[in-house]
N, C-alpha and C positions, 0 to 999 in steps of 0.2 A: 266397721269396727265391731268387734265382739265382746261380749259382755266380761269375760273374765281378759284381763290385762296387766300387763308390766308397766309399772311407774318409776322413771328415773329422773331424778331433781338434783341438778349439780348448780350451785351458788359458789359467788366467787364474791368476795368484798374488797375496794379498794377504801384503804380511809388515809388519806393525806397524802393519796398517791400510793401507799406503799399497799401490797398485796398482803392480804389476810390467808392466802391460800384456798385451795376450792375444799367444798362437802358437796360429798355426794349421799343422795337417801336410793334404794332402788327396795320397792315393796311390788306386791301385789294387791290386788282391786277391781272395783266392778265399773263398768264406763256404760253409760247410758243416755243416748240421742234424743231431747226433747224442743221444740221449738228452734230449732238452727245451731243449740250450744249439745256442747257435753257436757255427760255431767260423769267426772270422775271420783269415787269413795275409794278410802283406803285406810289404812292405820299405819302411824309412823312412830317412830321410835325417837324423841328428840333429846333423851340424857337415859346416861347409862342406870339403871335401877329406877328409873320412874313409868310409870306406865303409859302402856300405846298410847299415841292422841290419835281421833278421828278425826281426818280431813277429807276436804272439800274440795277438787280444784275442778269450775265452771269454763268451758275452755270456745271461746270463737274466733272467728277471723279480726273480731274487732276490738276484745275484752277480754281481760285472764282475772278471774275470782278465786283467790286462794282463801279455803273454811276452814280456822280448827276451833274446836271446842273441845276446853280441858281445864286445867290448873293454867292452863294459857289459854285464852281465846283470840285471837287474830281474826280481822277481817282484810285482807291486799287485795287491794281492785288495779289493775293498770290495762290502760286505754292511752297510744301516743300520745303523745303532748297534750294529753289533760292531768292536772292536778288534781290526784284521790287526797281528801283525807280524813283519817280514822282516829281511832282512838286504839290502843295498844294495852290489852290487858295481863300482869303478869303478878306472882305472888306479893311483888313488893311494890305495886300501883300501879296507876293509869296514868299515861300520858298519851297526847297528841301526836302522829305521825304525818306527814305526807311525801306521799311518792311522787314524780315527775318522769315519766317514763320517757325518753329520751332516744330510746332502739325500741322496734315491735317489731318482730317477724312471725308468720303464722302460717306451716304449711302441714298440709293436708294429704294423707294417700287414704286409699284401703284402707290397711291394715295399722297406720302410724297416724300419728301426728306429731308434731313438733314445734316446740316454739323459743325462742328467742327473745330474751328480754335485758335489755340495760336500762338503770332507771337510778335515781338522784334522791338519798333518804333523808328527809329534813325532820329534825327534832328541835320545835321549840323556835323553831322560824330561820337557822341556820343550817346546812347542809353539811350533815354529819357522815356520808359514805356514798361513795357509788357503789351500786349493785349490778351484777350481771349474773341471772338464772336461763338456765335451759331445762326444758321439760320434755320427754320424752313419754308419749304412751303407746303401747302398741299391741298387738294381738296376745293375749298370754299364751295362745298353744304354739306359735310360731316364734317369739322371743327370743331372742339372744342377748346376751348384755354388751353393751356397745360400749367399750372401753375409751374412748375420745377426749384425748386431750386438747384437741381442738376445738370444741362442745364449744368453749365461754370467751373464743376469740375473735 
């Protein structure tokens, strides 16, 4: 994997069963191999007129670490069937989250990686949404944008 790369982050929320509809982010960023993980930087855009956040996503065959630090700080760690949990920073307080990652897929080329994630958002001790993300990084000089609607199924 090369240093400069394309990041695409498609999330999908169900809450009470019914579909929230997918977001997709696709940025650019630096990815860099240290001790077995990568480590992905980037800046994203998470409301219209507010400024970039810097994030973080640490990526292995065993653990996905999603960083941002901003006017939001988030820390999401998911690892199958273990229970993360964080604390959830945003302009209008802090609260307790935990995740329950329930799907983990993690594959590996050259030039890509990819991963697969369903997982069980609990706020407050009941289970407030399922989540399913996919993350996409891949070579920035070779990229194309993978239009996939089947990404989150």
């Amino acid at each position: 994997m090369k240093e400069d790369v394309l990041i695409t982050i498609r999330g999908q929320q169900l809450i009470d069963g019914e579909d929230q509809g997918v977001v997709e982010t696709i940025s650019r960023g630096e990815c860099r191999k240290r001790a077995g993980k990568y480590y992905v930087q980037y800046y994203e855009s998470l409301m219209d007129g507010e400024p970039d956040v810097k994030s973080l996503i640490k990526l292995s065959p065993e653990e996905v670490a999603i960083h941002r630090k901003d006017a939001v700080k988030t820390e999401l760690c998911f690892r199958l069937n273990l229970p993360k949990t964080t604390t959830y920073e945003t302009p209008n307080g802090t609260f307790a989250i935990t995740m329950h990652t329930t799907e983990f897929q993690y594959e590996e080329s050259e030039d890509v990686i990819e991963v697969h994630l369903v997982y069980d958002l609990e706020i407050d001790g009941s289970v407030k949404q399922v989540s399913k993300v996919y993350i996409r990084v891949e070579d920035g000089e070779a990229a194309q944008v993978h239009l996939c609607d089947d990404a989150l199924k």
